[in-house]
N, C-alpha and C positions, 0 to 999 in steps of 0.2 A: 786696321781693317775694322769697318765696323757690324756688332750684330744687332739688328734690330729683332725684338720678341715682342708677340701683340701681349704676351701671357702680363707687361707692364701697363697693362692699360686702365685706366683708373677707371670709380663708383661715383656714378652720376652727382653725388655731391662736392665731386673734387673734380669734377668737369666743369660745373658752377663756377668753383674759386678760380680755374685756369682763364676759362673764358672771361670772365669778373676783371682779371688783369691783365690780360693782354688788350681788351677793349677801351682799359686807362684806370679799373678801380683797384681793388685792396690785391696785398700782396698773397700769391702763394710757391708753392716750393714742388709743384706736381707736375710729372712732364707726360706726353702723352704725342702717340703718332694722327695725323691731321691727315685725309685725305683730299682731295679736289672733285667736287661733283662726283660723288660715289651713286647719288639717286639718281638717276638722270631726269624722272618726271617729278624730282623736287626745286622749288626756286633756291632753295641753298646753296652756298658753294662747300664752306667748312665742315668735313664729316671726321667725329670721331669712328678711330678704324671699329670693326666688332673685337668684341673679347673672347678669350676662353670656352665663354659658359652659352657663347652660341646667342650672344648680343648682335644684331644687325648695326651697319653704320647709322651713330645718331648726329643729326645735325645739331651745330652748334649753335646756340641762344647766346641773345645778351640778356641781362637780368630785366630789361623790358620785353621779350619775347620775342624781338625780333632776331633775325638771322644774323651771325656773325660775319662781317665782310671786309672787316680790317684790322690786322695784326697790329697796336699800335706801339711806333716808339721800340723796336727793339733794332738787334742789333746781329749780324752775319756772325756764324758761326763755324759755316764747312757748306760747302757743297761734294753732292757724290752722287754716284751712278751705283743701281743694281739691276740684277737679271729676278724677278720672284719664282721664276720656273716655277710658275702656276702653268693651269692651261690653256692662260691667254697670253704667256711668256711676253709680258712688256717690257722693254725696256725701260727704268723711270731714273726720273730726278729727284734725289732729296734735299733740300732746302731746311739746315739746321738753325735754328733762332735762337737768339737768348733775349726774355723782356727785361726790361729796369732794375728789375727786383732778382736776377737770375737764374729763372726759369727757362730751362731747356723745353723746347716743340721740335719735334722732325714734320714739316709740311711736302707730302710726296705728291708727285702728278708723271705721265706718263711722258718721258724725255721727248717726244716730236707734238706733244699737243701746244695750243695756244698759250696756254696758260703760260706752260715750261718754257716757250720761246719768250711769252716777252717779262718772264722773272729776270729769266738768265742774259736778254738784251742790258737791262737795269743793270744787274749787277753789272754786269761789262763795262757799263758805264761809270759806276761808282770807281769800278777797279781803275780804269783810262782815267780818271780825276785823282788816282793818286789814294784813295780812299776807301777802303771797305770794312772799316771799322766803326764810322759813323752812324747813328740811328737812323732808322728810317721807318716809315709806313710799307704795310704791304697790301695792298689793295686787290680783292677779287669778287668779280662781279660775274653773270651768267650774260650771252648773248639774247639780242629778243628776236630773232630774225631766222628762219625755218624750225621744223622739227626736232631739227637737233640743235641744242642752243649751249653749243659750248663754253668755257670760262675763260675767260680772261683774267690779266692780271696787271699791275703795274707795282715799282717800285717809287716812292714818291717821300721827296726829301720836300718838305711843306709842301705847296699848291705845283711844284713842279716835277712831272713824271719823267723819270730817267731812261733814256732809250737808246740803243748804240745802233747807229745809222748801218756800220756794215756788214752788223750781225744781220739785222733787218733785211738790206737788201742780198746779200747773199741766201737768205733762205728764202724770198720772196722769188728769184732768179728758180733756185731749185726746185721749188713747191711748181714754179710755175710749168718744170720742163716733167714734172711728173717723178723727178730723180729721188724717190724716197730714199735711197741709200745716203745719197750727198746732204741730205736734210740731217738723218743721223749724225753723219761725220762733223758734222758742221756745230750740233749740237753736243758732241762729245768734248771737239777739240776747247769749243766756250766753256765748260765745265770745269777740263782742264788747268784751259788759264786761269779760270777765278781759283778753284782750288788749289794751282801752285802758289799763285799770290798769295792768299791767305796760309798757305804751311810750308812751300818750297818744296813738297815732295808731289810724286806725281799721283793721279789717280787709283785708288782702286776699287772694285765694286764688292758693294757691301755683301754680306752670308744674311740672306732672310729665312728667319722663323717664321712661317704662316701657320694661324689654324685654319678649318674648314670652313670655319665659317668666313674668314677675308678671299678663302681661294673661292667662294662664289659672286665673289664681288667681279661687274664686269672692268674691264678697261677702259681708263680714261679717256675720254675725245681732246 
């Protein structure tokens, strides 16, 4: 079982060296939990969670200043499900990484948003290839299209993005009939499978530590 504590979150000089490496430069050894659009009226997607000392989510730079949008060159470590029994009680998915250099990232988003479906399509698709220990990109971008402009995501093994057609149309089916419960199940049971694949044991949902300051963070779209 795992427990995640925001109280491990690292000092903006050691968010530098994370982000430094996982965007392709020098090596660090800092691990740290990633949110998915935590601002919503920011272009970001990458948020470091808040800390302790009552740190808001800061988005992630590359050392040119722009926003960080791609995980690169690492490798699947565990997929899991928890409950934050905050007071927006999401469901989410975590999506554990390891870069080149061995650096652990936990990247969380809320298990029925866009994002979450089409990581976890990808992986499905790595896992149907036989494969989910091979490197890959993780690519998340923002929508441009209404007010609310949720994230997406892809997994992409060079220029080709990985998508599992029946994960796809099965929730596309359900999204369509309104069946938010089936969207769930659908998105548990894919979890599931990658996570037995990767460890042979079945799921279980993580014990989250929050401080106050992440339980005012809203819920992912």
């Amino acid at each position: 079982m795992t427990i995640v504590s925001t109280s491990a979150l690292i000092a903006s000089t050691a968010t530098s060296a994370i982000v430094s490496e996982f965007s392709g430069g020098r090596q660090s050894s800092v691990a740290m939990t990633i949110g998915i659009g935590l601002v919503k009226d920011s272009d970001a997607v990458f948020f470091k969670y808040a800390d302790e000392a009552g740190e808001q989510p800061v988005a992630l730079l590359q050392p040119s200043g722009k926003h960080l949008s791609t995980l690169c060159n690492v490798t699947l470590v565990d997929v899991s499900l928890y409950e934050p029994n905050d007071e927006y009680n999401t469901l989410k998915l975590n999506v554990t990484l390891e870069s080149s250099t061995g650096t652990h990232v936990m990247v969380t988003s809320g298990l029925t948003t866009f994002w979450s479906m089409s990581i976890l399509g990808g992986l499905l698709e790595m896992q149907k290839g036989g494969d989910l220990t091979c490197p890959f990109n993780l690519d998340t971008w923002r929508g441009n299209k209404g007010k609310i402009k949720p994230c997406f995501g892809a997994i992409k093994m060079g220029a080709i993005s990985m998508r599992n057609d029946d994960l796809y149309n099965s929730l596309t089916d359900a999204r369509s009939d309104g069946n938010k419960q089936l969207v769930e199940r659908i998105m548990r049971d894919g979890v599931e499978t990658v996570h037995h694949a990767l460890t042979g044991g079945l799921v279980e949902e993580a014990v989250v530590t929050l401080d106050a300051a992440v339980s005012e963070v809203p819920a992912d779209f």
